[in-house]
Structures are given as C-alpha cells and as structure tokens.
N, C-alpha and C positions, 0 to 999 in steps of 0.2 A: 504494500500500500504506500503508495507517496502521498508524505504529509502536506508539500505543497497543491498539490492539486485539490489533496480533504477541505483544506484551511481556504481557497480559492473558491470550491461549491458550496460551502459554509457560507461564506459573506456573498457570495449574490444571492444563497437564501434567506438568508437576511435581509439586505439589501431591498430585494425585488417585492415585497409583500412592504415592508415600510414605505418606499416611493407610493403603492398603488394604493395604499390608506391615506397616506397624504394626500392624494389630489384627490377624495372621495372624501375629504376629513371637513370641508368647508359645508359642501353643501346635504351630506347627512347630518351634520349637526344641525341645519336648520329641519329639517323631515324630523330630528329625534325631538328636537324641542317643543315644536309643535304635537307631537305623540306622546311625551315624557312630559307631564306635570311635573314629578317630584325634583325636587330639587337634587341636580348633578345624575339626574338618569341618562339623560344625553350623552356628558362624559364616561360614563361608568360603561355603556356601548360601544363607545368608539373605540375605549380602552380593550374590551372584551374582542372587537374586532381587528385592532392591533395583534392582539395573543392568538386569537384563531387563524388569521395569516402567515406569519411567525410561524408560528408551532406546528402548522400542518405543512407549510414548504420543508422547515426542517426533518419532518417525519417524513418527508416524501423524499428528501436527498439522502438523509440517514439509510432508508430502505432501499431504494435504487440508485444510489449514487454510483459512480464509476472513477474509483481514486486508484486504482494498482496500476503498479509501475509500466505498464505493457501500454498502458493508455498515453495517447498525446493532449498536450491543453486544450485542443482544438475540439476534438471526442468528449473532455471531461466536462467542459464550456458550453457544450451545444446541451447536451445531456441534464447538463443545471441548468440552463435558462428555460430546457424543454419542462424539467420537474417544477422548477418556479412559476413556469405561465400558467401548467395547470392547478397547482396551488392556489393560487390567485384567481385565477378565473374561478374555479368552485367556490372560494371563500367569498367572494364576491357576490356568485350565482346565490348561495345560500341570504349571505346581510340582502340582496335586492327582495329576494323572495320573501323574507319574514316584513323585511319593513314595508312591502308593494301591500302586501296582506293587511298591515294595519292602516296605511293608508285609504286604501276601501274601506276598511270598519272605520275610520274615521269619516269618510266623506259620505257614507253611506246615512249615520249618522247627523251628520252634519243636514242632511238630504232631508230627513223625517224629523228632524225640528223644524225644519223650513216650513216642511209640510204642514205640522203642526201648528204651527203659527199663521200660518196662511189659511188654515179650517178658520181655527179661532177670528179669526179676524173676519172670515166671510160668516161665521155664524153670527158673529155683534153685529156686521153692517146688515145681516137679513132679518135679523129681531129688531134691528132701531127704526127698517124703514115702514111696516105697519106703524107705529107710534107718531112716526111724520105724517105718513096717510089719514089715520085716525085723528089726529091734534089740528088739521089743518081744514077737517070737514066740518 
C-alpha cells in the first residue's frame, strides 16, 4: 500500500463533500429556516449534512479505494474523484429529498390556511349581505 496515494484519496474525500456543502450551505439555510422554528435547527442540519458527506465519501474511499503500490496517481485520482462524486451526489440526493418533502408539507399547509381563511371570509361576507338587504328595505 502507498501511503502517498492513501493520504492523496483521503483529502479529496474530504475535500470534495466540504466544497459541495459549501455552495449548498447559503441557500439550505434559508429552506431550513423557514422549516426549522427552533432555535439553531437550521444549523444543527447543515452540520448533520456536513458529517453525512464527510463520513460516507470516507467510507466509500476506505472501502474501494485503490492505494497499492502497483497503482499510478492517475488510477488512484480518477478512482477518488469517481468514489467522491458518488458520495456527494447520494448525500445530496438524500438532504434534496427529505427537505423537497417538507417543503410540500409546508406549502401544502400553507395552501389550506389560505383556504381556510378564504371560506371564512366568504362565509362573513354571505351572512353580512342578507343584513344589508334586510336593513335597507
């Protein structure tokens, strides 16, 4: 096993899930905020999807990685970028899917209040106008 090549597919698995959290890190915090009432839920996610990034690239380089000596950097490089895009894409796939889901139940929500208030308001304005009718004759 060459320890440089371990220590090279190491840090682009690292690496590769931190960058793609980062450019996802601005505008999930607005989607968490708006979902997350409690105080510091949004961060406490982000963090959570930092560590499931992270930790499933590593386990995916750990398990297939390609470090023996037989190997060139070129083999060991394509091989880690291969295990890291798929890392990322499924942690990804996963955070889109849970958050797309409460997005719906949010807006879904959002929908039958609307509703709600829009009966109520036609049922005031249809009991006031007998009363107009009636007061005016």
């Amino acid at each position: 096993m060459s320890a440089n090549l371990f220590f090279v597919s190491l840090l682009i698995a690292l690496v590769g899930p931190v960058i793609a959290i980062a450019y996802l890190k601005p505008i999930l915090y607005k989607v968490l905020r708006m979902l997350c009432d409690a105080d510091g839920g949004a961060e406490f996610w982000i963090r959570c999807a930092y560590l499931l990034a992270v930790s499933g690239t590593l386990l995916l380089m750990l398990t297939f990685g390609e470090f023996n000596d037989r190997s060139t950097i070129i083999d060991t490089v394509r091989r880690s970028l291969w295990l890291v895009l798929a890392g990322v894409f499924v942690t990804v796939a996963i955070i889109s899917r849970n958050v797309w889901t409460q997005v719906r139940q949010w807006v879904a929500a959002q929908n039958l209040a609307a509703d709600i208030q829009a009966a109520r308001i036609a049922k005031h304005a249809a009991s006031a106008e007998p009363r107009i009718a009636t007061g005016s004759a």
